[in-house]
C-alpha positions as a Python dict, from the first residue, in 0.01 Angstrom:
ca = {
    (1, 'X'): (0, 0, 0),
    (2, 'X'): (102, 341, -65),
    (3, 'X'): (5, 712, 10),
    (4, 'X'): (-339, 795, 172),
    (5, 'X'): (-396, 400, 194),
    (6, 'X'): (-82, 334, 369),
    (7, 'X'): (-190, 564, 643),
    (8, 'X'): (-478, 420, 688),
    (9, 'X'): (-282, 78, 722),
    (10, 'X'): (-68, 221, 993),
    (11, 'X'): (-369, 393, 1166),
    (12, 'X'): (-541, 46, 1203),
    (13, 'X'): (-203, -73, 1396),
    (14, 'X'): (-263, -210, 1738),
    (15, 'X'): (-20, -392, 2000),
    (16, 'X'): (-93, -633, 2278),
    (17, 'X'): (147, -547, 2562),
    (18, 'X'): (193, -706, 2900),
    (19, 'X'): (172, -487, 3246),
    (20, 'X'): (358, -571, 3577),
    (21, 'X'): (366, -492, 3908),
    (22, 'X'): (658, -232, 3920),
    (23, 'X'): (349, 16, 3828),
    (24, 'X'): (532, 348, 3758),
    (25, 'X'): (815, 199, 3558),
    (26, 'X'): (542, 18, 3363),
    (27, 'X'): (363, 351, 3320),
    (28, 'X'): (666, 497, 3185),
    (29, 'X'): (726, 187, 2926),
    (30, 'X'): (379, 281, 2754),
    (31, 'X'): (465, 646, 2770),
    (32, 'X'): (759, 601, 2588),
    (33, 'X'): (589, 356, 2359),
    (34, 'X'): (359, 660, 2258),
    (35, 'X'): (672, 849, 2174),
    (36, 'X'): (858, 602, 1957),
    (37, 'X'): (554, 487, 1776),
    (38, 'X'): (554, 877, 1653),
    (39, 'X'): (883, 882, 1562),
    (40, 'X'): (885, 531, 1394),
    (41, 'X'): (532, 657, 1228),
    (42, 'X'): (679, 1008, 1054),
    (43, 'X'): (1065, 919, 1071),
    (44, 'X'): (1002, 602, 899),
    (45, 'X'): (697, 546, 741),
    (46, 'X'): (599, 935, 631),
    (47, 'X'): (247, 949, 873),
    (48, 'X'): (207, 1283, 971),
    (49, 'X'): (-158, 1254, 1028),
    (50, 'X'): (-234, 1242, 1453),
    (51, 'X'): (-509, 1028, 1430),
    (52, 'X'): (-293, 771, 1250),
    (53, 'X'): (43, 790, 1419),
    (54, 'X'): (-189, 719, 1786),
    (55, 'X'): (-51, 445, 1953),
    (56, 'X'): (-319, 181, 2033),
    (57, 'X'): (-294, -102, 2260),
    (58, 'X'): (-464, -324, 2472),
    (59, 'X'): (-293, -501, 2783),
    (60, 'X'): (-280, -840, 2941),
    (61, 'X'): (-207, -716, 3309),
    (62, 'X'): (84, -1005, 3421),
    (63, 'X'): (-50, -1341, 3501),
    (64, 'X'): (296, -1447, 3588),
    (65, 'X'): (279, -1224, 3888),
    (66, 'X'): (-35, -1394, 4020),
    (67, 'X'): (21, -1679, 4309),
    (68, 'X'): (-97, -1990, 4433),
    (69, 'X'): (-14, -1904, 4839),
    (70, 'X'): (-220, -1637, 4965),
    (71, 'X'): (-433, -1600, 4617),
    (72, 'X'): (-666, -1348, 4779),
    (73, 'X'): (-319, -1087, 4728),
    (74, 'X'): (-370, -1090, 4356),
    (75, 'X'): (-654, -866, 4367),
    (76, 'X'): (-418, -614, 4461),
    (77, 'X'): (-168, -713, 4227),
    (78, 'X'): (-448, -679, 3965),
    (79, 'X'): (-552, -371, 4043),
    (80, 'X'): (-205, -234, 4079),
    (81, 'X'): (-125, -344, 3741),
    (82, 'X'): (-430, -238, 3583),
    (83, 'X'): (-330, 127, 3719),
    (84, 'X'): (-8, 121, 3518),
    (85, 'X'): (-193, 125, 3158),
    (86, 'X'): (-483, 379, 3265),
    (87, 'X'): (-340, 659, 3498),
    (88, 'X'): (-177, 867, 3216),
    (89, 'X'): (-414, 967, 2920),
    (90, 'X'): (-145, 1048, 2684),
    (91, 'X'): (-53, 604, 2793),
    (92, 'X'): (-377, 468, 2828),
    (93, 'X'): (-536, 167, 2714),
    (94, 'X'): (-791, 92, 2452),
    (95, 'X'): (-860, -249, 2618),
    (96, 'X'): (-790, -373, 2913),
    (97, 'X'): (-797, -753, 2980),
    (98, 'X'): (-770, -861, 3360),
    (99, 'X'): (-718, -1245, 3475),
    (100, 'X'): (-881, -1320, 3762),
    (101, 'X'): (-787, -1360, 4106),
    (102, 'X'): (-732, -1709, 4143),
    (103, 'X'): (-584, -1869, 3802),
    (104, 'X'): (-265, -1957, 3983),
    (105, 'X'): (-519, -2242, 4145),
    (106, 'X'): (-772, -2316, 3878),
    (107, 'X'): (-1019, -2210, 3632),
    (108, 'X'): (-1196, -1906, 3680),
    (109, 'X'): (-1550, -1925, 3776),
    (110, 'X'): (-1794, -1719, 3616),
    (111, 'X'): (-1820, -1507, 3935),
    (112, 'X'): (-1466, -1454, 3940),
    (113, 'X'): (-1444, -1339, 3592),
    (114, 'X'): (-1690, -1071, 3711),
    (115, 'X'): (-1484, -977, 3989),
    (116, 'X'): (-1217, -866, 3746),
    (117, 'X'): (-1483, -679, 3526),
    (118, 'X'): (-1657, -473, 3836),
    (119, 'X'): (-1273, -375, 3889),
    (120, 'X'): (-1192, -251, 3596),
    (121, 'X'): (-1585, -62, 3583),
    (122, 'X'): (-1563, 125, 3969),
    (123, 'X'): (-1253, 244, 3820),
    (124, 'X'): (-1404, 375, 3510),
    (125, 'X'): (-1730, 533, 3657),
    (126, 'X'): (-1664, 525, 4073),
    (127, 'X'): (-1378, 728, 4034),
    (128, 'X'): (-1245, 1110, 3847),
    (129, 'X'): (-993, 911, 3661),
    (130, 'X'): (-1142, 1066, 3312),
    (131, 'X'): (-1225, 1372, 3380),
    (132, 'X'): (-855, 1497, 3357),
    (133, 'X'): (-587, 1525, 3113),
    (134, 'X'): (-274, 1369, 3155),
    (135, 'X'): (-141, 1437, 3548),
    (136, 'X'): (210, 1336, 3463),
    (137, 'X'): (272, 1537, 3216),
    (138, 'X'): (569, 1795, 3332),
    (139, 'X'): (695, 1568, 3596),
    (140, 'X'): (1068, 1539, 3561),
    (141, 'X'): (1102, 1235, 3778),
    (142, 'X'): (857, 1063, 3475),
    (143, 'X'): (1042, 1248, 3179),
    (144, 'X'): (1362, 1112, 3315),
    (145, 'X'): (1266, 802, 3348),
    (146, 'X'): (1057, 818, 3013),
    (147, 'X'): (1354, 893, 2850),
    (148, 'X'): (1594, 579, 2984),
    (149, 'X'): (1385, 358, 2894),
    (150, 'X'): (1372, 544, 2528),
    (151, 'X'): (1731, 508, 2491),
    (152, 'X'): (1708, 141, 2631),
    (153, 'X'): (1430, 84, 2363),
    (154, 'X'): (1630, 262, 2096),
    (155, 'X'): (1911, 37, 2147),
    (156, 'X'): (1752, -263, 2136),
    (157, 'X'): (1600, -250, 1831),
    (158, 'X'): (1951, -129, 1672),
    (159, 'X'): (2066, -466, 1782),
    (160, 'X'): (1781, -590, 1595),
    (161, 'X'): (1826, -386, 1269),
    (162, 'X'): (2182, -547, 1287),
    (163, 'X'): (2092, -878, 1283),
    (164, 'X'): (1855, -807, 984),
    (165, 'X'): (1522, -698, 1140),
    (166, 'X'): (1274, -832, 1340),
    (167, 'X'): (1183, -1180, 1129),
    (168, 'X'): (1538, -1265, 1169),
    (169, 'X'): (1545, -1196, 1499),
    (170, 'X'): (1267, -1407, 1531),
    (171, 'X'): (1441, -1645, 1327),
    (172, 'X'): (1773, -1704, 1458),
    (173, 'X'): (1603, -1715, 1816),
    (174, 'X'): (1728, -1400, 1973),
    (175, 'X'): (1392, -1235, 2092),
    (176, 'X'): (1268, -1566, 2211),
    (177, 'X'): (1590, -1626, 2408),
    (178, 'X'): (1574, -1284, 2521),
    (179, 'X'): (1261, -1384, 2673),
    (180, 'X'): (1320, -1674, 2890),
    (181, 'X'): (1626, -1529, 3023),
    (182, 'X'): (1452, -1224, 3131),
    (183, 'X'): (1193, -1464, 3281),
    (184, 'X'): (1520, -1688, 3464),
    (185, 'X'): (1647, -1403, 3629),
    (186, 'X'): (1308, -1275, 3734),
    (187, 'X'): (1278, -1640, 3882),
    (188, 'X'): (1621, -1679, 4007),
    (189, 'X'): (1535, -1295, 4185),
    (190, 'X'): (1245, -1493, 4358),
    (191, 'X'): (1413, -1764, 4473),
    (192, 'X'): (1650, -1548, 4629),
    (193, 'X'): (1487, -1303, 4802),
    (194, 'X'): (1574, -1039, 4605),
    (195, 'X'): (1256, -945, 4445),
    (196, 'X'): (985, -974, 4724),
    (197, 'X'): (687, -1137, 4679),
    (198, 'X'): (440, -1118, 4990),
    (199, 'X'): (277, -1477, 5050),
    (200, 'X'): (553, -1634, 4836),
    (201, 'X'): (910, -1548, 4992),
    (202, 'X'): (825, -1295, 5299),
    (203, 'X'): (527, -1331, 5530),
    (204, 'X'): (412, -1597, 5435),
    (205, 'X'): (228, -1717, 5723),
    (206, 'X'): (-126, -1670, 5743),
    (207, 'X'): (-485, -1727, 5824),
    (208, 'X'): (-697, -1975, 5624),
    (209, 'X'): (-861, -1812, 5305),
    (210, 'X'): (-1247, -1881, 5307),
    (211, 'X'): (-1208, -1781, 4941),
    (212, 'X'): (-1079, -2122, 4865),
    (213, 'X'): (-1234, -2357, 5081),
    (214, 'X'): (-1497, -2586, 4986),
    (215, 'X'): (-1659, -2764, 4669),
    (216, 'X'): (-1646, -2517, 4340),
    (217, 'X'): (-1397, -2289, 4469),
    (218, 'X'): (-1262, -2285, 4147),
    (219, 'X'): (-1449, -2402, 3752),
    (220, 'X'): (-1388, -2776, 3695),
    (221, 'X'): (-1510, -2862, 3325),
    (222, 'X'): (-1643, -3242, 3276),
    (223, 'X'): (-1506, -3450, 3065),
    (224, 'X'): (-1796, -3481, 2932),
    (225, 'X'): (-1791, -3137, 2741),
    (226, 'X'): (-1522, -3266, 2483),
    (227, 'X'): (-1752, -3521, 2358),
    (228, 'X'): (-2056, -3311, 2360),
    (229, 'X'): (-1857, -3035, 2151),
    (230, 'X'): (-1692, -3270, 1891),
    (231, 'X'): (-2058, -3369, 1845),
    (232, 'X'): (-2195, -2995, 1769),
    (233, 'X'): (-1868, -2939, 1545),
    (234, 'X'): (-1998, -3290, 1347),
    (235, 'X'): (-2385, -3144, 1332),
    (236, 'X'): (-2247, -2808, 1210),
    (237, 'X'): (-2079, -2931, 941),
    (238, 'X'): (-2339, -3179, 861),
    (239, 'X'): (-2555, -2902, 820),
    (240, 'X'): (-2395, -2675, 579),
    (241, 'X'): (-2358, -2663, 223),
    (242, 'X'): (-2122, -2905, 144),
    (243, 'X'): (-2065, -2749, -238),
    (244, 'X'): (-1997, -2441, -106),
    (245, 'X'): (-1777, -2572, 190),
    (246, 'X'): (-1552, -2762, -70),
    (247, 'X'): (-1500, -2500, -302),
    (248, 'X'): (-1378, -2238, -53),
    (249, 'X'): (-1134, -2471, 77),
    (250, 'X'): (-1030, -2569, -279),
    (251, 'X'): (-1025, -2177, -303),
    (252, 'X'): (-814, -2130, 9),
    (253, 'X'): (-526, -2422, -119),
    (254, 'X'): (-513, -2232, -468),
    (255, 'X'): (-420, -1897, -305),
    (256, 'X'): (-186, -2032, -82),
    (257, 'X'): (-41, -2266, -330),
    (258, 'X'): (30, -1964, -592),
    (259, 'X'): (112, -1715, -292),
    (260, 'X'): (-126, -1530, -356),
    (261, 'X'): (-336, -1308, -81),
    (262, 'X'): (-541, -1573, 145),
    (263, 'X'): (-763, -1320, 295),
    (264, 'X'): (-1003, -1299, 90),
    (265, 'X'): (-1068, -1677, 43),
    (266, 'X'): (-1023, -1701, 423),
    (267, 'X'): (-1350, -1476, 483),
    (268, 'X'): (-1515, -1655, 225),
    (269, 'X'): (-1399, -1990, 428),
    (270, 'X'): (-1622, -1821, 735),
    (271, 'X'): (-1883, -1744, 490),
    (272, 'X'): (-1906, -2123, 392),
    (273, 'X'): (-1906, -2195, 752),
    (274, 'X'): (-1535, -2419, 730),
    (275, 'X'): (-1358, -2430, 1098),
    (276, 'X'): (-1074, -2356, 1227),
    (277, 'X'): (-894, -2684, 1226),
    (278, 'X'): (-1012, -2733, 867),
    (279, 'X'): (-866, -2370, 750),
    (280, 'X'): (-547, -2469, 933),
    (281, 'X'): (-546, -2788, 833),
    (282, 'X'): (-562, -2674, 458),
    (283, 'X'): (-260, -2388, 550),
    (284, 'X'): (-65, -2683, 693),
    (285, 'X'): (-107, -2931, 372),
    (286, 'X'): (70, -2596, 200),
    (287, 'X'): (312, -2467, 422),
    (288, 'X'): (403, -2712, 644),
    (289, 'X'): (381, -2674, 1070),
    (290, 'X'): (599, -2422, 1171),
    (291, 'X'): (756, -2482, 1497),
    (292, 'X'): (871, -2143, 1634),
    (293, 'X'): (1223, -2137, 1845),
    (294, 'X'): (1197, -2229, 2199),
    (295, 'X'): (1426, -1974, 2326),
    (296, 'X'): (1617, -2252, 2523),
    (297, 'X'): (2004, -2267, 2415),
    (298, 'X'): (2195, -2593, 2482),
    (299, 'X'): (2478, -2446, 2670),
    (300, 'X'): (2457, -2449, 3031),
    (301, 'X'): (2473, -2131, 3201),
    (302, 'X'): (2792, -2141, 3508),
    (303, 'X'): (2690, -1844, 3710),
    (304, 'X'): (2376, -2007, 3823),
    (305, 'X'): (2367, -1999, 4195),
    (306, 'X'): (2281, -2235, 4443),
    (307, 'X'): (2266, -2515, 4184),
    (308, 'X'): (2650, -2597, 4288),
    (309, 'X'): (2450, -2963, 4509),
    (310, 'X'): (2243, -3056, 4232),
    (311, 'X'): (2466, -3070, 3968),
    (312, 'X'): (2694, -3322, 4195),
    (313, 'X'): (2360, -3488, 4233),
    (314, 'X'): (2340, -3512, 3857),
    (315, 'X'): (2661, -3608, 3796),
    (316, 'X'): (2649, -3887, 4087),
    (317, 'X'): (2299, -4040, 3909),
    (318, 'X'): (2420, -4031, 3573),
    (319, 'X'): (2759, -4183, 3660),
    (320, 'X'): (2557, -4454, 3785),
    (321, 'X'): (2324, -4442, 3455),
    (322, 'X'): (2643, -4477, 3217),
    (323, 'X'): (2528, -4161, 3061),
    (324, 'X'): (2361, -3819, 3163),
    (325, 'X'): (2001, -3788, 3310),
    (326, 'X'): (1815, -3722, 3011),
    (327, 'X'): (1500, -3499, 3073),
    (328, 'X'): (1236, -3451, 2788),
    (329, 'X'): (1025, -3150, 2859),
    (330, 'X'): (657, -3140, 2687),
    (331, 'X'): (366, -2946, 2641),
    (332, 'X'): (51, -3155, 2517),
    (333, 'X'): (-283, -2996, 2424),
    (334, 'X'): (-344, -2626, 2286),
    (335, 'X'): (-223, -2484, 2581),
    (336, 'X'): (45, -2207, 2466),
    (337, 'X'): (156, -2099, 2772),
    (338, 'X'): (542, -2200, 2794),
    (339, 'X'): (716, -1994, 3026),
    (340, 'X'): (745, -2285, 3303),
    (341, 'X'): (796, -2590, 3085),
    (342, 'X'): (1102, -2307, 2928),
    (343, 'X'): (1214, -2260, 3304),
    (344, 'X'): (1239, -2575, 3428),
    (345, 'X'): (1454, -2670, 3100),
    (346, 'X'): (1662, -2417, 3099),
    (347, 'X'): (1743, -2525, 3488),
    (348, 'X'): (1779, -2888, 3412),
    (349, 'X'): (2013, -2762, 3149),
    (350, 'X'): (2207, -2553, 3399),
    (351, 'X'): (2227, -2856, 3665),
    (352, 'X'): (2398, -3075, 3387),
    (353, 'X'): (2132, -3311, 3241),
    (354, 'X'): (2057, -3358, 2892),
    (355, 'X'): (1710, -3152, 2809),
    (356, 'X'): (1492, -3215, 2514),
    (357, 'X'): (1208, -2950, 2460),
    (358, 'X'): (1037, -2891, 2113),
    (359, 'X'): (823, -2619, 2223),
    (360, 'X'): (442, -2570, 2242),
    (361, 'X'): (122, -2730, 2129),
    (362, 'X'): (254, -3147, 2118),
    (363, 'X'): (18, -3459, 2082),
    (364, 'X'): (56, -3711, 2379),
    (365, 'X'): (163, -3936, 2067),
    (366, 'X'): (431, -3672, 1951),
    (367, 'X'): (560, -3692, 2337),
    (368, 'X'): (557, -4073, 2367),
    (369, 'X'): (699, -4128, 2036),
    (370, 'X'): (1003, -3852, 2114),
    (371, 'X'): (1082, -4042, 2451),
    (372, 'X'): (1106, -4349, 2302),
    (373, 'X'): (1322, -4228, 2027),
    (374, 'X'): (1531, -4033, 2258),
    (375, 'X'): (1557, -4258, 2505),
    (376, 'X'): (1467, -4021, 2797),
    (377, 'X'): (1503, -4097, 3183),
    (378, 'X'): (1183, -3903, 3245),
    (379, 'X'): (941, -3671, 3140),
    (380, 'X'): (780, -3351, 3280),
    (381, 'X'): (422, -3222, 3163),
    (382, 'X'): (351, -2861, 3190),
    (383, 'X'): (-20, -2834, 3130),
    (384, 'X'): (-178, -2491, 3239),
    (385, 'X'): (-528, -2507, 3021),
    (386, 'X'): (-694, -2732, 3264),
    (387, 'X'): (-684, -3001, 3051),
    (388, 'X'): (-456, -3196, 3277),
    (389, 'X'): (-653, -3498, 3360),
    (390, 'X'): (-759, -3642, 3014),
    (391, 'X'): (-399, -3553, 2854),
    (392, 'X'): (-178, -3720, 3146),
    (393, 'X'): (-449, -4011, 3118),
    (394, 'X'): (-331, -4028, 2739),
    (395, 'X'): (59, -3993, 2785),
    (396, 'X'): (99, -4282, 3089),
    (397, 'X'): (-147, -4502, 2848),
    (398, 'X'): (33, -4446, 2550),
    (399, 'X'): (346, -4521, 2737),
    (400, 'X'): (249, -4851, 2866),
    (401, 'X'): (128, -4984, 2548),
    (402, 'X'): (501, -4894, 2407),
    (403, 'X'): (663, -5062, 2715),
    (404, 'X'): (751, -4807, 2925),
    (405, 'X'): (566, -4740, 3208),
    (406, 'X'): (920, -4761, 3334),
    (407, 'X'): (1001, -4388, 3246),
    (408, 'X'): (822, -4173, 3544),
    (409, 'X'): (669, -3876, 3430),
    (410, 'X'): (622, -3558, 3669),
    (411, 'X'): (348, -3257, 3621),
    (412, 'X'): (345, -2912, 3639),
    (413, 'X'): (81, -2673, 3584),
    (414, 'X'): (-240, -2533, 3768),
    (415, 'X'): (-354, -2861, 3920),
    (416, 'X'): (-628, -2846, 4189),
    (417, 'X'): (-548, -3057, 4535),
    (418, 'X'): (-848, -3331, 4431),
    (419, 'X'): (-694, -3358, 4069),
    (420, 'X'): (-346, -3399, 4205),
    (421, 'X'): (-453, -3710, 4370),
    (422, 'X'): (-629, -3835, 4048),
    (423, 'X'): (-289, -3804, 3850),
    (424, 'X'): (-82, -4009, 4139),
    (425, 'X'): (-336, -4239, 4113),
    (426, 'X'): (-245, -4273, 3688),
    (427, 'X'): (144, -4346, 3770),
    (428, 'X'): (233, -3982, 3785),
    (429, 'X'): (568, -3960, 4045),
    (430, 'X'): (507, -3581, 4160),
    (431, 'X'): (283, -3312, 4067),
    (432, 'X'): (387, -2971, 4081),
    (433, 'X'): (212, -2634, 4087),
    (434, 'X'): (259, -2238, 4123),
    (435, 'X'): (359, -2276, 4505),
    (436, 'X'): (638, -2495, 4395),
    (437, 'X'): (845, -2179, 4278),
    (438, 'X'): (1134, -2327, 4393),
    (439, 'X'): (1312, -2491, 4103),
    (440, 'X'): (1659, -2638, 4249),
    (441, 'X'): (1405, -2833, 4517),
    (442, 'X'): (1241, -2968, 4175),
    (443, 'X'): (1554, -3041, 3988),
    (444, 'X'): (1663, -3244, 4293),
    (445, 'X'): (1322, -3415, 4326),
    (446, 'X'): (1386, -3529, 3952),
    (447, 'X'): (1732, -3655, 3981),
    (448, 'X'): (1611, -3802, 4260),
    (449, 'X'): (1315, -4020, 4138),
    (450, 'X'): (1538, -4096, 3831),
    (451, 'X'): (1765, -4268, 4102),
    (452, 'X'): (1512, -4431, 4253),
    (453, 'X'): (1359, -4570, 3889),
    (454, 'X'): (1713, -4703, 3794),
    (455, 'X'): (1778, -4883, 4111),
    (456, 'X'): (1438, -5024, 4081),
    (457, 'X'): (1516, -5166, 3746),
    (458, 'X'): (1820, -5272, 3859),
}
């Protein structure tokens, strides 16, 4: 696109951006996100009209920051966080999307989502919040530190510009690295009391929470909805036109195929009523699955601290083994959500054992079938969709029917008490969930039950 139509491209720009707890320095960030997005928009791409060159976002306020001990705290942390992207109206948020209180323990309940939603709505109409302008602007305290994170923005993406732009920086793993080693050192903070956490790491004792006591304290979804929904998907298609259905797929291949524009065949797609998995599906035949870097380098950090035990722990085991503790990491099911299956291999990396982790969005199959080629010692599941039961159920079935029900397999995600006991009960050798934040204890539980497996089969 070019001229008038280019702007109007650039004016229908909008970012999803993440807000923490550290409330004025995240105020600042989307501050000087306004400012670079209007550079970037008349340096580099010519915009010069204001409407266009806005910068519009909407925020996921930082899940990762929500915890399992004392849950009733993330309220606070919520509305904390939710502060950062609305104070400043030359900053603030077109959308605001808040997790709710207790997702470090469970599914949301319906009343629970509402919580969330009456939060962000006092704030909206309780309070005088939008009846000013900005009340930061000519505060030199926020200019100043505005302006370091500018620079700190600035050169960042020069780094990026040298490697070839953002799709190779995608590409050759960088931003993804960049990532989970932001997210280790936030961790590794945690662990050692340098970043305080209340409930987690300082006062943590405390009086029992009413808010989590007691049947459907938190949303527990039958099994019985899969069935019931594969069943509507069936009746939908049954019911369309199956003509019309056929030749907008057929439509959809051609475009791809010749690299041509697929949006247009995609809304006709909708139009014909095709789903999701069959417009992927047909994108996949084309293109092939892309599996996107995992961020997680093969060299083993040495400044780690505290891991100086474990690693002798690993080396002990795997002298014993005849070769190193070899530790397959997976994600089964649509769940997306990798930052803890990304932590705990990058620490199993650091205490010495041999990690294999191919990312996101894995079939139990794909995860048996890798362990058995790799020859793995164990496995850890990180499921956080909720989905834990029926997919564990899968893996330690699929794994008997190969033969080895011998490889223990360990799980780590939001896992209610009552379902904890139901994965034990499959074979499962220790469940782990947000309270478990300390990940040397875990990389010693694994070497651990990999000792005990060997001299078992021994």
């Amino acid at each position: 696109a070019e001229g008038p139509v280019f702007g109007e491209v650039v004016g229908r720009i909008s970012f999803f951006v993440n807000a923490g707890m550290k409330f004025i320095t995240e105020m600042c960030k989307m501050r000087a996100f306004v400012d670079l997005w209007d550079e970037i928009c008349v340096n580099r791409y010519g915009i010069t009209d204001a409407k266009q060159k806005l910068f519009r976002y909407g925020v996921q306020v930082n899940s990762l920051g929500l915890t399992e001990q004392q849950p009733e705290n993330n309220v606070y942390r919520i509305l904390i966080e939710m502060l950062a992207v609305t104070l400043s109206k030359k900053a603030r948020a077109r959308a605001v999307q808040l997790p709710a209180w207790n997702e470090a323990l469970g599914l949301p309940r319906s009343f629970d989502q509402q919580w969330s939603l009456r939060m962000q709505q006092v704030l909206a109409y309780e309070t005088d919040l939008l009846d000013y302008g900005d009340i930061f602007d000519g505060s030199r305290e926020i200019e100043r530190r505005v302006e370091e994170l500018k620079g700190e923005a600035r050169a960042e993406l020069e780094r990026i510009e040298a490697m070839g732009g953002a799709v190779a920086a995608v590409e050759n793993s960088y931003m993804k690295q960049a990532l989970v080693e932001s997210n280790t050192r936030r961790l590794e903070a945690i662990e050692g009391g340098d970043q305080v956490v209340v409930g987690v790491n300082r006062w943590t004792e405390t009086e029992p929470s009413p808010l989590t006591t007691g049947e459907g304290a938190i949303l527990t979804v039958p099994e019985h909805v899969e069935p019931e929904q594969i069943a509507r998907l069936q009746a939908w298609r049954a019911a369309r036109d199956a003509k019309a259905a056929e030749k907008a797929l057929a439509d959809l291949r051609s475009a791809a195929q010749e690299g041509r524009n697929i949006m247009e065949p995609s809304i006709a797609c909708a139009k014909a009523g095709i789903t999701t998995g069959e417009w992927g599906t047909c994108l996949r035949e084309v293109f092939g699955e892309y599996r996107a870097p995992t961020g997680v380098g093969r060299t083993a950090r040495v400044d780690t601290q505290g891991l100086d035990a474990v690693r002798t722990e690993v080396d002990a085991v795997s002298a014993r083994l005849g070769r190193h503790i070899k530790f397959l990491v997976g994600k089964p099911g649509l769940d997306g959500h990798s930052n803890g299956a990304e932590q705990i291999a990058v620490r199993a990396r650091d205490a010495g054992m041999e990690v294999v982790y191919e990312g996101i969005r894995l079939t139990p199959a794909e995860i048996v079938n890798a362990a058995l080629e790799e020859s793995v010692h164990i496995i850890g599941l990180s499921i956080l969709s909720g989905s834990h039961v029926p997919l564990v159920r899968d893996v330690m079935e699929r794994l008997r029917a190969e033969g080895m029900d011998d490889v223990p397999v360990v799980v780590g995600g939001i896992i209610p008490p009552e379902d904890e006991a139901q994965l034990k009960a499959f074979g499962v050798a220790a469940v782990y969930t947000p309270k478990n934040f300390e990940l040397n204890r875990i990389m010693s539980d694994i070497v651990s039950i990999v000792d005990r497996e060997a001299q078992r089969a021994a």
